[in-house]
Backbone as CSV, one residue per row, in Angstrom:
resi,resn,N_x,N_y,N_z,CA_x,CA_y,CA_z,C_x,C_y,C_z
1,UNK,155.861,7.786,-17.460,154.484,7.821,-16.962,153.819,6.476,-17.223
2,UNK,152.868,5.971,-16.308,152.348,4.697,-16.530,151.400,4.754,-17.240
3,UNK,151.076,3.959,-18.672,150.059,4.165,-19.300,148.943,4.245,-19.190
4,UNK,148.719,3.437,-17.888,147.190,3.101,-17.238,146.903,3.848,-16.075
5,UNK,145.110,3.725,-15.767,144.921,4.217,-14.303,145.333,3.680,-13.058
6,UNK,145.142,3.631,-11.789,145.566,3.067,-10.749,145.459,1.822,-10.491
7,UNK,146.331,0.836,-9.922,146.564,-0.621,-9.817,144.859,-1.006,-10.093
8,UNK,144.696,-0.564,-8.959,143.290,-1.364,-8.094,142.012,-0.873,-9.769
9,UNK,142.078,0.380,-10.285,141.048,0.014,-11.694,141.302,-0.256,-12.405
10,UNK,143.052,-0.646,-12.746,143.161,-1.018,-14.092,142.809,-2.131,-13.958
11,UNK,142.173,-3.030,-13.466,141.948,-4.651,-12.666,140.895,-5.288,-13.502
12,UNK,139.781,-3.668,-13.289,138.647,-3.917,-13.535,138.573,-3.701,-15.463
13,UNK,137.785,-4.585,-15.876,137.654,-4.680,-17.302,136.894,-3.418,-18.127
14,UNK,136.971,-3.223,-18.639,136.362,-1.622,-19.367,135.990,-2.426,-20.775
15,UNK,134.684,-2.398,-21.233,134.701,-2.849,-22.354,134.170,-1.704,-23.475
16,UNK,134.496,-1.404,-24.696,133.910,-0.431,-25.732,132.398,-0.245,-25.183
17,UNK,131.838,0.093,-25.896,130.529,0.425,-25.573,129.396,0.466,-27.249
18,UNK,130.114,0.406,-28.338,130.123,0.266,-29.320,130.689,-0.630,-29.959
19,UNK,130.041,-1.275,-31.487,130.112,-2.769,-31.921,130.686,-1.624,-33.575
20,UNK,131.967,-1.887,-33.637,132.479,-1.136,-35.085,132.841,-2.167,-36.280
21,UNK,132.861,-1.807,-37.512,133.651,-2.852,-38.542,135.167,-2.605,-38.321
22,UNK,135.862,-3.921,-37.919,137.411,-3.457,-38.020,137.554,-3.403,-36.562
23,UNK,136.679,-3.205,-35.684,137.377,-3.318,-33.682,138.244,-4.143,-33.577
24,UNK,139.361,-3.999,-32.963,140.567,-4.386,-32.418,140.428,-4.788,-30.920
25,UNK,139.377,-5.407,-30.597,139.111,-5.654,-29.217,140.011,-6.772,-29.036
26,UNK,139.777,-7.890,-30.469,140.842,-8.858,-30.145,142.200,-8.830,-29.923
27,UNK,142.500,-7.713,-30.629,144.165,-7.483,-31.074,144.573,-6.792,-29.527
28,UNK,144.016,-6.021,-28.659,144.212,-5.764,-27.600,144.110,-7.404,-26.350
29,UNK,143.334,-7.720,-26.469,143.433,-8.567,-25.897,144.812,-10.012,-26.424
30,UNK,144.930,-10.125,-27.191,145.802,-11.397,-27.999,147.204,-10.670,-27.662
31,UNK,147.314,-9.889,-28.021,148.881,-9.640,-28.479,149.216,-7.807,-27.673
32,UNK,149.420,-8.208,-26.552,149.968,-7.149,-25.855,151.148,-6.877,-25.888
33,UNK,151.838,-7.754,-26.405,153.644,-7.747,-26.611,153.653,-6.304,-27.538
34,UNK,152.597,-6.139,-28.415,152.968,-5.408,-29.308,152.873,-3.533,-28.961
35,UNK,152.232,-3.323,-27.623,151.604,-1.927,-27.272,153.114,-1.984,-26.460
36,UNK,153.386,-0.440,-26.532,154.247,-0.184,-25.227,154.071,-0.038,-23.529
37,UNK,155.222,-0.267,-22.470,154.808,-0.454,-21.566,154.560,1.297,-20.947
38,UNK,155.559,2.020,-21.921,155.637,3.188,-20.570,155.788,4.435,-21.774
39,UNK,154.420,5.640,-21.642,154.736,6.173,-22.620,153.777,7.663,-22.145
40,UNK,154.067,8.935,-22.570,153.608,10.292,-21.748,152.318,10.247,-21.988
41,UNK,151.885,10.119,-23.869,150.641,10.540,-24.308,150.259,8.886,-25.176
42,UNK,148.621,9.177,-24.748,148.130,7.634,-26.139,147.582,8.917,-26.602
43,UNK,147.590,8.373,-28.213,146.981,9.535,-29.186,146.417,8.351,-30.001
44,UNK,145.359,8.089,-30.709,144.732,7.456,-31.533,143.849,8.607,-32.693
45,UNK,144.036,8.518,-33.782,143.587,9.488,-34.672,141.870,8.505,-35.298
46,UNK,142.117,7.552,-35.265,140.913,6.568,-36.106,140.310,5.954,-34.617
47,UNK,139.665,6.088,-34.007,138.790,6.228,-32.659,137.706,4.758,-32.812
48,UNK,136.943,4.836,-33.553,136.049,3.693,-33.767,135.545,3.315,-32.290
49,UNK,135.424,2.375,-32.148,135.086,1.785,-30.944,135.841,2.247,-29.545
50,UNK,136.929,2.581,-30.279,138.334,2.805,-29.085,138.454,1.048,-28.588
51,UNK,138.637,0.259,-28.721,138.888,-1.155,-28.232,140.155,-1.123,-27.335
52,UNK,141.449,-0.295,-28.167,142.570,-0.443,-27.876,142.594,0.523,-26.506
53,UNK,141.917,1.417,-26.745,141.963,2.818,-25.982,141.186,2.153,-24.383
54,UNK,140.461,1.632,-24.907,139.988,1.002,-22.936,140.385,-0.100,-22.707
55,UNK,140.893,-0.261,-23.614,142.202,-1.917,-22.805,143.220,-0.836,-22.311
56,UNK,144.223,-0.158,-22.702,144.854,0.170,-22.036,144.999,1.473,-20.837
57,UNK,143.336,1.915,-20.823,143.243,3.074,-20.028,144.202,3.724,-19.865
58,UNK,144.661,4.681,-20.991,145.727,5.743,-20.137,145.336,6.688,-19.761
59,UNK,146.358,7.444,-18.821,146.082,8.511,-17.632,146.049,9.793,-18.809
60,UNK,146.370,10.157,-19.725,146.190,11.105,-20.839,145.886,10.888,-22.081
61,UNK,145.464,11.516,-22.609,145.272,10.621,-24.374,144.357,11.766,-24.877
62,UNK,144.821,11.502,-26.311,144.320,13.051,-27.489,143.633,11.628,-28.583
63,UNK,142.430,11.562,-28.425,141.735,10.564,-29.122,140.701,11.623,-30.099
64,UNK,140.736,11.149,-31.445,140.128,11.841,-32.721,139.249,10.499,-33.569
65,UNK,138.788,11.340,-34.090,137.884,10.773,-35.295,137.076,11.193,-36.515
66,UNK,137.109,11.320,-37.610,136.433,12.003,-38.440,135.145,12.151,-38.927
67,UNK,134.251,11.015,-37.828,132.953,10.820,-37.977,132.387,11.598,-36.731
68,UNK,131.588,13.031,-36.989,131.226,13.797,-36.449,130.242,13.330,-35.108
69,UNK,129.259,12.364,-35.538,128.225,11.737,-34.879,129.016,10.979,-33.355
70,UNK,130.094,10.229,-33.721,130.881,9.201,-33.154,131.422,10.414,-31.801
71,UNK,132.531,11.289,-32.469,132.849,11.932,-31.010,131.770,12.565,-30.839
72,UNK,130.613,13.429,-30.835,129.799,13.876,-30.103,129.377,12.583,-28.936
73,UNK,129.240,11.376,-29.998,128.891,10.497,-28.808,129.766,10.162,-27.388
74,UNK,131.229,10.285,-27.695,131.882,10.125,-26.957,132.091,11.230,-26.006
75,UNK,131.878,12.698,-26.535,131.809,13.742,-25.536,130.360,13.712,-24.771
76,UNK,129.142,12.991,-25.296,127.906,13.377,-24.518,128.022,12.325,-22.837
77,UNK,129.193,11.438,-23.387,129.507,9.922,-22.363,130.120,10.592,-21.281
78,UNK,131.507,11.660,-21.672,132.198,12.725,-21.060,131.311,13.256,-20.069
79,UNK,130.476,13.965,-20.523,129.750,15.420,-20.207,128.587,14.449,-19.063
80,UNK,127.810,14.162,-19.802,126.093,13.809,-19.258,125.856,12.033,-19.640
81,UNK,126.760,11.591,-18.877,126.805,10.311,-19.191,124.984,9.549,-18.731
82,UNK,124.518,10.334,-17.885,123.149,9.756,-17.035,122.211,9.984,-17.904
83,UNK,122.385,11.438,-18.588,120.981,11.769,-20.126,121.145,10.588,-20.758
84,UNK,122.453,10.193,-21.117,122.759,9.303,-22.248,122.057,8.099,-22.176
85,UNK,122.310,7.671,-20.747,121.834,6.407,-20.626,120.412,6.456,-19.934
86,UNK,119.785,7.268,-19.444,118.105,7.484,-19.375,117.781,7.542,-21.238
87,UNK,118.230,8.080,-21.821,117.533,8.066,-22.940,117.732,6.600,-23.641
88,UNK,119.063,5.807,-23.650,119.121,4.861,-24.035,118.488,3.546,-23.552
89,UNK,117.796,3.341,-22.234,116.984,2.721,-21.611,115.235,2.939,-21.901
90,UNK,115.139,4.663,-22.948,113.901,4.550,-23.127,113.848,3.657,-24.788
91,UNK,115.268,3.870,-25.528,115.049,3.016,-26.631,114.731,1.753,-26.080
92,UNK,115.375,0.571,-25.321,115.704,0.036,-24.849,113.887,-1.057,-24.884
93,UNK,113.650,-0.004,-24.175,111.507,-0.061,-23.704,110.750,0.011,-24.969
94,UNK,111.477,1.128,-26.108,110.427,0.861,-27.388,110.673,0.245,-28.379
95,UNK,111.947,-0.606,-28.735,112.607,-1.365,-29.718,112.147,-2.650,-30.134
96,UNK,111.336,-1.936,-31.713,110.652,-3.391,-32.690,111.057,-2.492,-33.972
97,UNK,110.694,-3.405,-34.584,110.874,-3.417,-36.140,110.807,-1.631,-36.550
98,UNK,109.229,-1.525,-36.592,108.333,0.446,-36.732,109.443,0.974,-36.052
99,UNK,109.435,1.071,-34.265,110.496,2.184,-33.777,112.003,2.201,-34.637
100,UNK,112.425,1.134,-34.434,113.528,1.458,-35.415,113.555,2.473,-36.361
101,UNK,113.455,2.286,-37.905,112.907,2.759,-39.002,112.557,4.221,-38.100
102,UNK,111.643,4.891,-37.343,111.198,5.842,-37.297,112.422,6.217,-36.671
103,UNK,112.968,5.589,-35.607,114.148,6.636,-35.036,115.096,6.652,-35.984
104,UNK,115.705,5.786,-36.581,116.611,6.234,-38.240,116.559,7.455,-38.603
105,UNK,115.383,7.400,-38.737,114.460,9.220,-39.463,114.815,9.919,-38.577
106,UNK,114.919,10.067,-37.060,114.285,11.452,-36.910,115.503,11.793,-36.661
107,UNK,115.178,13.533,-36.549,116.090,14.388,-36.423,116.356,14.445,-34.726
108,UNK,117.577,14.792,-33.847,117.185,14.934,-32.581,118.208,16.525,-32.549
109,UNK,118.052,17.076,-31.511,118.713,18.944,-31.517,119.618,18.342,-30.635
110,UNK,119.049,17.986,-29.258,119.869,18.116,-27.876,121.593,16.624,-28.436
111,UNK,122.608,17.000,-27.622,123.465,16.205,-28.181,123.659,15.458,-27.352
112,UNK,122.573,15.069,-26.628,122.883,13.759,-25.145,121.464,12.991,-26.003
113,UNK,121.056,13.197,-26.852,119.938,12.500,-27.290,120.570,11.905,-28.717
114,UNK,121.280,12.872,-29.375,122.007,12.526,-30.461,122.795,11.391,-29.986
115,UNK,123.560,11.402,-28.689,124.329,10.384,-28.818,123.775,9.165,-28.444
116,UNK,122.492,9.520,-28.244,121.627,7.884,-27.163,121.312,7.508,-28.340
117,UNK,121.049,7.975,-29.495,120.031,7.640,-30.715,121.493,6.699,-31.341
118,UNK,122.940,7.262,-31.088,123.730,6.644,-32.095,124.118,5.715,-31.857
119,UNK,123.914,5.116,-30.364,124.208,3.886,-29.476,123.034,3.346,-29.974
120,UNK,121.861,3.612,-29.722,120.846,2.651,-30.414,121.207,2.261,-31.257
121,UNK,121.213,2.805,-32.552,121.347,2.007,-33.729,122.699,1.350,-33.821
122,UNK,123.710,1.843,-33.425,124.639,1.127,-33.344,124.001,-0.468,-33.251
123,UNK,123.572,-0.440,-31.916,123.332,-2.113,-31.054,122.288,-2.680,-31.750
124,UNK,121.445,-2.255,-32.673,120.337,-3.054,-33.508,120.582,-2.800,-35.340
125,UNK,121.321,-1.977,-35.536,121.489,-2.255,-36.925,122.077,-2.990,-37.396
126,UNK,122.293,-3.698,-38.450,122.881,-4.994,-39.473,124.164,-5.115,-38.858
127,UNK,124.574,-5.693,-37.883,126.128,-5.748,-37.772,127.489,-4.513,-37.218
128,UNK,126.218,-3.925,-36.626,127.258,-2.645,-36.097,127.868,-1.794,-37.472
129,UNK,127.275,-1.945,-38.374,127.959,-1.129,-39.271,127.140,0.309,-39.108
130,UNK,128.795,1.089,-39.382,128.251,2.483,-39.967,128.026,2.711,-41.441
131,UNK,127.274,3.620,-41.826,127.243,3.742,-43.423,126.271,4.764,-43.425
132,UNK,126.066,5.922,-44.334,125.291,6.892,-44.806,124.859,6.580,-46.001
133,UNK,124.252,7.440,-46.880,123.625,7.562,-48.037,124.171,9.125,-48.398
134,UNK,124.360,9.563,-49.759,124.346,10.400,-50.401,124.125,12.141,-49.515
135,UNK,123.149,11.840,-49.286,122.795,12.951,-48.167,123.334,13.075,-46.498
136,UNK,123.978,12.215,-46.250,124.704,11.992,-45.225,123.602,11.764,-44.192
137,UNK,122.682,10.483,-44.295,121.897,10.103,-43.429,122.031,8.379,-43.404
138,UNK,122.151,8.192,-42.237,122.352,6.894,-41.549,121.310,5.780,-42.474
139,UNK,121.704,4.816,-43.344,120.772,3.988,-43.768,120.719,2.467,-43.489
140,UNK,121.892,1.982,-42.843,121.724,0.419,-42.612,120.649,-0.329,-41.716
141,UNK,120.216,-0.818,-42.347,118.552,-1.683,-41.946,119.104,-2.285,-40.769
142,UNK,117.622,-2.947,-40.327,117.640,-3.278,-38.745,118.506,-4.811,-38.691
143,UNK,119.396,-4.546,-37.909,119.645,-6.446,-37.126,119.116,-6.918,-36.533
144,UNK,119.548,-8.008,-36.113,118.806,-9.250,-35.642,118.962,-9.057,-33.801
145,UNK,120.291,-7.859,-33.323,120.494,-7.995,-32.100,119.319,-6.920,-31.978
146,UNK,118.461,-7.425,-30.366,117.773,-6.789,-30.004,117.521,-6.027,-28.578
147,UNK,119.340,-6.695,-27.690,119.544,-5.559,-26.616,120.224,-3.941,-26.996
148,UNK,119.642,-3.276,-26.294,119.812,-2.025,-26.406,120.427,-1.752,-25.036
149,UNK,119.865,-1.555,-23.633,120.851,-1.507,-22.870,121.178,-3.224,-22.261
150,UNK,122.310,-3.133,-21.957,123.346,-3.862,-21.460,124.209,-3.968,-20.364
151,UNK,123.940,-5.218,-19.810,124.363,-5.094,-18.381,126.232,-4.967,-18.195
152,UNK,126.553,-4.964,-19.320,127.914,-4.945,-19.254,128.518,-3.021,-19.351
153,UNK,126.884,-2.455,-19.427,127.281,-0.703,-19.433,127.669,-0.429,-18.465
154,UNK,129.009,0.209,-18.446,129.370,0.622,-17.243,129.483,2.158,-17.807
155,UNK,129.137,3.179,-18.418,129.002,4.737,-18.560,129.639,5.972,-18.028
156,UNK,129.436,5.018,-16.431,129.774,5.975,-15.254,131.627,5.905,-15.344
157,UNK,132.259,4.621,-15.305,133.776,4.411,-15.566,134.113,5.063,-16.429
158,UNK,133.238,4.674,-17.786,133.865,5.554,-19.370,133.961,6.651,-19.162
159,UNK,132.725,7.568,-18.807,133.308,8.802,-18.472,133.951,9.581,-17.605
160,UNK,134.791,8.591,-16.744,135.630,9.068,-15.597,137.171,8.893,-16.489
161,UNK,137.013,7.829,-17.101,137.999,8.068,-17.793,138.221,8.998,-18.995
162,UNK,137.493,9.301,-19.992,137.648,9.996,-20.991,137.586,10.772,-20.321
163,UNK,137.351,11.084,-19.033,137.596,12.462,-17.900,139.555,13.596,-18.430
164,UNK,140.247,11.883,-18.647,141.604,12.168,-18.799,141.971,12.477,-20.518
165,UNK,141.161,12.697,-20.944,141.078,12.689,-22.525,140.560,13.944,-22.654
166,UNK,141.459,13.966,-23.858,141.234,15.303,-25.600,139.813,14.816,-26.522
167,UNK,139.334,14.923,-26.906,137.909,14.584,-27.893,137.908,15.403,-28.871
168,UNK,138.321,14.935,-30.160,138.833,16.013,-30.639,137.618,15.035,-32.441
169,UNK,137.484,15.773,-32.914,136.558,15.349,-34.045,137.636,16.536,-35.245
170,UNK,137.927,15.361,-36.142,139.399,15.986,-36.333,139.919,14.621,-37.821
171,UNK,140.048,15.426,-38.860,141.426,14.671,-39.851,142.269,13.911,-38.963
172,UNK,142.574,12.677,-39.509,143.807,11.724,-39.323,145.012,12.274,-38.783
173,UNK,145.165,13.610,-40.251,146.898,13.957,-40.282,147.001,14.809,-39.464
174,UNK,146.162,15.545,-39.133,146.233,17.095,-37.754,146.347,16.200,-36.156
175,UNK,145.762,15.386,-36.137,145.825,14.592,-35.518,147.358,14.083,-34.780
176,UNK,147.926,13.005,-36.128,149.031,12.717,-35.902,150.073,13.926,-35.672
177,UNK,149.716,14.703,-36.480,150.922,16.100,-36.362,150.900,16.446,-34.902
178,UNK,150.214,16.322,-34.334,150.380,16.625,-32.467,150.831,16.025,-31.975
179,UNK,151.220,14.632,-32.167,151.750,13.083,-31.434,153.217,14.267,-31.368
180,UNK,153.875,13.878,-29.986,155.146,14.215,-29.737,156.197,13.397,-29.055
181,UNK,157.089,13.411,-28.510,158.398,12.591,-28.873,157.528,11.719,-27.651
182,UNK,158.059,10.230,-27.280,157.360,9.644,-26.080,155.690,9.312,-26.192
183,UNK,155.321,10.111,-26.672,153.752,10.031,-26.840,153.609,8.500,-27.704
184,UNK,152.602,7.623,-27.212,152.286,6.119,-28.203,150.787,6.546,-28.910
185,UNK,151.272,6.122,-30.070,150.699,6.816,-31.468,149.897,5.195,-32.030
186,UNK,148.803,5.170,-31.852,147.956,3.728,-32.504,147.185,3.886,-33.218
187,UNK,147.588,3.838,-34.778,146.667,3.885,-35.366,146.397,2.903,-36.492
188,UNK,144.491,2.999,-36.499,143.728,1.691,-37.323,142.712,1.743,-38.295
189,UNK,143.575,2.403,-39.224,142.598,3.185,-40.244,141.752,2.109,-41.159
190,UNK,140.701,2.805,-41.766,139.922,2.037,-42.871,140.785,1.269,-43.531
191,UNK,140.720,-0.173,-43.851,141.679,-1.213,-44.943,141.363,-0.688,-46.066
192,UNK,142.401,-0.095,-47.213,141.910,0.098,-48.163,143.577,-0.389,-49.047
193,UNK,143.547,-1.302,-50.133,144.624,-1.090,-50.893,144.788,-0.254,-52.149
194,UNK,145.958,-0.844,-53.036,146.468,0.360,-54.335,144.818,-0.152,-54.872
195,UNK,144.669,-1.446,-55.414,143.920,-1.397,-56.130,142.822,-1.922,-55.847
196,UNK,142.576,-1.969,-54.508,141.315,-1.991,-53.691,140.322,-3.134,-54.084
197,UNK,140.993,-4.262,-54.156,140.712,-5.333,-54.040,140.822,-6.092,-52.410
198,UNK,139.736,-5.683,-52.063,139.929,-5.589,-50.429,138.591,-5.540,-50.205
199,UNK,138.455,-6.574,-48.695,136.973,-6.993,-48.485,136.187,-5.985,-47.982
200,UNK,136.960,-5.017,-47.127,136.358,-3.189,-46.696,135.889,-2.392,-47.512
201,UNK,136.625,-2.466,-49.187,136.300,-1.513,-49.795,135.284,-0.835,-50.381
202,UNK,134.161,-1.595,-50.125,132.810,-1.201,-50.274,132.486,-0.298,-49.635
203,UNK,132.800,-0.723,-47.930,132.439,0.650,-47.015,133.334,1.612,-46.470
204,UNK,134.294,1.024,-47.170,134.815,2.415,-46.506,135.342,3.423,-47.933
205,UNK,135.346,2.985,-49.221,136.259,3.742,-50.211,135.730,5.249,-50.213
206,UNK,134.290,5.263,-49.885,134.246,7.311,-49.908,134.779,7.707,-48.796
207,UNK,135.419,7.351,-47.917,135.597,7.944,-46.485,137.275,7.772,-46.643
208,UNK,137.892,6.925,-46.742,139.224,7.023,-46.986,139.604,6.176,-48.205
209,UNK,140.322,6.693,-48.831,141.319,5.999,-50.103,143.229,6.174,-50.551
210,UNK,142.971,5.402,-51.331,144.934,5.147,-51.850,144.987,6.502,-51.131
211,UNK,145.185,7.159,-52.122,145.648,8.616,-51.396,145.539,9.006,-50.003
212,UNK,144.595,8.671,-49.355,144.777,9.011,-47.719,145.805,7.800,-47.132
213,UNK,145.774,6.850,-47.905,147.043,5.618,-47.244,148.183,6.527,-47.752
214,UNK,148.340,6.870,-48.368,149.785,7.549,-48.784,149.705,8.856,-48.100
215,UNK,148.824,9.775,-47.873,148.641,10.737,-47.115,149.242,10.289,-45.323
216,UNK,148.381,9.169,-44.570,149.244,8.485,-43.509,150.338,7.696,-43.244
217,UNK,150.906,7.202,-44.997,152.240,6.654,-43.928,153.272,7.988,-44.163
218,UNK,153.029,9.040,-44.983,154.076,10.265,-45.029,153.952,10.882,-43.588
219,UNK,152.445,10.854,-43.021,152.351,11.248,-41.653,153.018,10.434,-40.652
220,UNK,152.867,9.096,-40.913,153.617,8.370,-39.277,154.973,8.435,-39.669
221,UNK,155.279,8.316,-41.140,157.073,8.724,-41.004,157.389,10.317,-40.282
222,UNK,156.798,10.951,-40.387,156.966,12.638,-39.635,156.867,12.274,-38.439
223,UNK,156.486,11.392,-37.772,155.967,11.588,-36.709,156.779,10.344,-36.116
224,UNK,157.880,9.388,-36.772,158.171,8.693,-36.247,159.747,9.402,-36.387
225,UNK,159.885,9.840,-37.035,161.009,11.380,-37.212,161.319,12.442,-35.276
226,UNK,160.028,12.663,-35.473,160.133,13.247,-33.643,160.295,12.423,-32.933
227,UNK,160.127,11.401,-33.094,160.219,10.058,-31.824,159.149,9.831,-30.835
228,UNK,158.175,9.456,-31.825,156.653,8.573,-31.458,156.746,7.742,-31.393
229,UNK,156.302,6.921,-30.714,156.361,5.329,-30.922,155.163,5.008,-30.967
230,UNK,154.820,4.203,-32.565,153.931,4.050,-33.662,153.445,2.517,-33.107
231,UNK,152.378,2.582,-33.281,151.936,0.825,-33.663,150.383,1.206,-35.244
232,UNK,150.687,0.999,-36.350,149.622,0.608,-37.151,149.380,-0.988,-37.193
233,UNK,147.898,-0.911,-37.258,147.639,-2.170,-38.134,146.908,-1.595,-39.733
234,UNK,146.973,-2.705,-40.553,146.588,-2.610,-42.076,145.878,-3.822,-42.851
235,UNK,145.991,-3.457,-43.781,145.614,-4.602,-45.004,146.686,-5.183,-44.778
236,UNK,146.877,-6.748,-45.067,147.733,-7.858,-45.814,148.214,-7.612,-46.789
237,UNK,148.387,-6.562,-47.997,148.396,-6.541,-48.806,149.654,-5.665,-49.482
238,UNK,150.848,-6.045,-50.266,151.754,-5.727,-51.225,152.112,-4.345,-51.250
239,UNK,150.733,-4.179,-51.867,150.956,-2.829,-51.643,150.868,-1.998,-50.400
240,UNK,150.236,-2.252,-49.809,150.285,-1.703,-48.397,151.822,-2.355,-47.638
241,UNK,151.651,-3.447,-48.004,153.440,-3.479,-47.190,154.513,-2.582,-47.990
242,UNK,154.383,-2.344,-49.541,155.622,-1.658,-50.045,155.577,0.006,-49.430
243,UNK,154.445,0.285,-49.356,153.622,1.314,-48.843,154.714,1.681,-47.573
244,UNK,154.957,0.746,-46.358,154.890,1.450,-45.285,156.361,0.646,-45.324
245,UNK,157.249,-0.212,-45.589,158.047,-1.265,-45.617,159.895,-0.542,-44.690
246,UNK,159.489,0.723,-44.994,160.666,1.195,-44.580,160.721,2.023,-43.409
247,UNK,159.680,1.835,-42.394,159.158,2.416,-41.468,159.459,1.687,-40.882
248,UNK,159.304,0.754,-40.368,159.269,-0.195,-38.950,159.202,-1.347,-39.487
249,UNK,158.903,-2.462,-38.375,159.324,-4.239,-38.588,157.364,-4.638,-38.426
250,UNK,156.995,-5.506,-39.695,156.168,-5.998,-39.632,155.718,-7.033,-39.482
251,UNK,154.613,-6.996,-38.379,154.110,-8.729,-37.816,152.568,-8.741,-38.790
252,UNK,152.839,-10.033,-39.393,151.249,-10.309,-39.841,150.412,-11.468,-38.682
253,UNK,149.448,-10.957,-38.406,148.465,-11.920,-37.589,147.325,-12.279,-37.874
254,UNK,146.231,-12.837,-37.446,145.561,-13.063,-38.455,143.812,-13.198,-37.303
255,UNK,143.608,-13.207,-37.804,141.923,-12.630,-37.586,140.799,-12.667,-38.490
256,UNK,139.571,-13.406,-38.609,138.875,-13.542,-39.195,137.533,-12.683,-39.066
257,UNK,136.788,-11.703,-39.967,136.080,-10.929,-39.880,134.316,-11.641,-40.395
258,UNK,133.618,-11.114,-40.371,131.971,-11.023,-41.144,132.185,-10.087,-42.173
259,UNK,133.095,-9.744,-42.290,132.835,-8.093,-42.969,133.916,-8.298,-44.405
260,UNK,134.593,-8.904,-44.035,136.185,-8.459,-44.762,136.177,-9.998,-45.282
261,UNK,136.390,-10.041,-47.166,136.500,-11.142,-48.126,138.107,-12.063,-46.953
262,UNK,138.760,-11.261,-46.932,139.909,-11.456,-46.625,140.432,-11.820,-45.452
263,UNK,140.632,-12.594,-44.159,140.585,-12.796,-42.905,142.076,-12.001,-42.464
264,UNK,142.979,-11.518,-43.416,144.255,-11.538,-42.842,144.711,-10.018,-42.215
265,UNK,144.997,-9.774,-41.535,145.193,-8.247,-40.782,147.026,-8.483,-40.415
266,UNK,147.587,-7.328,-40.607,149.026,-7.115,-40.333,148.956,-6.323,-39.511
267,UNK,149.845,-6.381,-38.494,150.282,-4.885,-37.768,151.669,-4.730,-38.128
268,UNK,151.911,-3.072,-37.789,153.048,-2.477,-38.449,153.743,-1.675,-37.246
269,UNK,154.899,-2.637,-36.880,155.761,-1.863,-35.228,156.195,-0.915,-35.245
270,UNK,156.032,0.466,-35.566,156.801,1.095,-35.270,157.795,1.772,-34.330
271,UNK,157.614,1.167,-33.683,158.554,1.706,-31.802,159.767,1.802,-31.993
272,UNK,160.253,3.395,-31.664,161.455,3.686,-31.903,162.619,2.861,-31.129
């Protein structure tokens, strides 16, 4: 099966629609040698931006994520892509310093408003970062970017495509446990090492840790067992290579972040 949609749209450029810590927009674009050409299912368990996922538009795909807010957003894009973006054009009209701060706060019910509110802040908070507080409420202060909609939204494409998509708000490992033989399996979890001396680990250590790295490479070995063909990327780091070392052939590449002490990113081949 061909991974992508038809000649004539795969042509056309699809860009995320969301600004994440850790997007792989580059790594899709730089190094295509490394994705496969011909494969039944894309399954991505760590979703983020999806960077990888609309570079290669495939005709099926079981895409997850464990941040509840994130796939609602991606199912409201699915569903009512036009609420989404009428509401995101009214942020768009009231965005200063006050609105901010007040929309942070508020609560919204409807989930085509939930997801316009999470694209807002996405596009004006500190750097596209996600992050909560204690109570599981959104706290990163305002940035300096001050478009909200964007002429590069195309809404109407995204959700013709995630037309061909699973949306699944979902653990890593339940996730991977569905990847089946043929199916291309990409996944780009939080950088975290053994001893977490790592430039991520600030934001991401309550959300994933050691143990969930050891929790996923026991998963992509199961899953590279049925005959998935794997691509991770990771930390640079020792332990993360002793970690995964007997799985597949590793390329280190390199990439420089805002976010991360560390500029160096590895990917990990797994293709059977």
């Amino acid at each position: 099966m061909k991974p992508t949609a038809s000649n004539d749209e795969s042509k056309r450029l699809l860009l995320p629609f969301l600004k994440w810590a850790g997007g792989k927009r580059w790594l899709a674009a730089q190094h295509q040698f490394l994705f496969p050409s011909d494969f039944e299912r894309y399954v991505e368990p760590f979703l983020g931006s999806g960077a990888v996922y609309f570079n290669i538009r495939p005709e099926c795909a079981l895409i997850s994520d464990a941040n509840a807010e994130l796939i609602n957003t991606y199912k409201e894009i699915k569903k009512n892509w036009r609420k989404v973006e009428l509401a995101l054009k009214r942020h768009h009209r009231s965005h200063d310093d006050t609105y901010y701060y007040e929309e942070r706060a508020r609560k919204h019910r409807s989930p085509h408003e939930c997801a316009a509110q999470f694209i807002y802040l996405n596009r004006t908070c500190w750097n596209g970062l996600y992050r909560v507080n204690l109570r599981g409420e959104f706290n990163v202060p305002i940035g300096t970017k001050t478009a909200v909609s964007m002429e590069t939204d195309d809404f109407a494409s995204i959700a013709a495509l995630l037309r061909n998509a699973e949306i699944v708000h979902s653990d890593f490992e339940r996730t991977i446990n569905r990847a089946k033989r043929n199916d291309f399996l990409f996944v780009d979890p939080p950088y975290i090492t053994r001893h977490n001396f790592n430039g991520f680990v600030k934001y991401n250590n309550k959300i994933f840790s050691w143990n969930d790295q050891e929790r996923l490479a026991s998963a992509i070995e199961c899953a590279k067992g049925r005959g998935v063909q794997i691509l991770v990327t990771n930390a640079d780091h020792q332990s993360v290579r002793n970690l995964y070392k007997s799985l597949g052939t590793l390329h280190s590449v390199t990439r420089s972040s805002v976010l991360a002490a560390d500029s160096r990113v590895w990917t990990h081949n797994l293709i059977q």
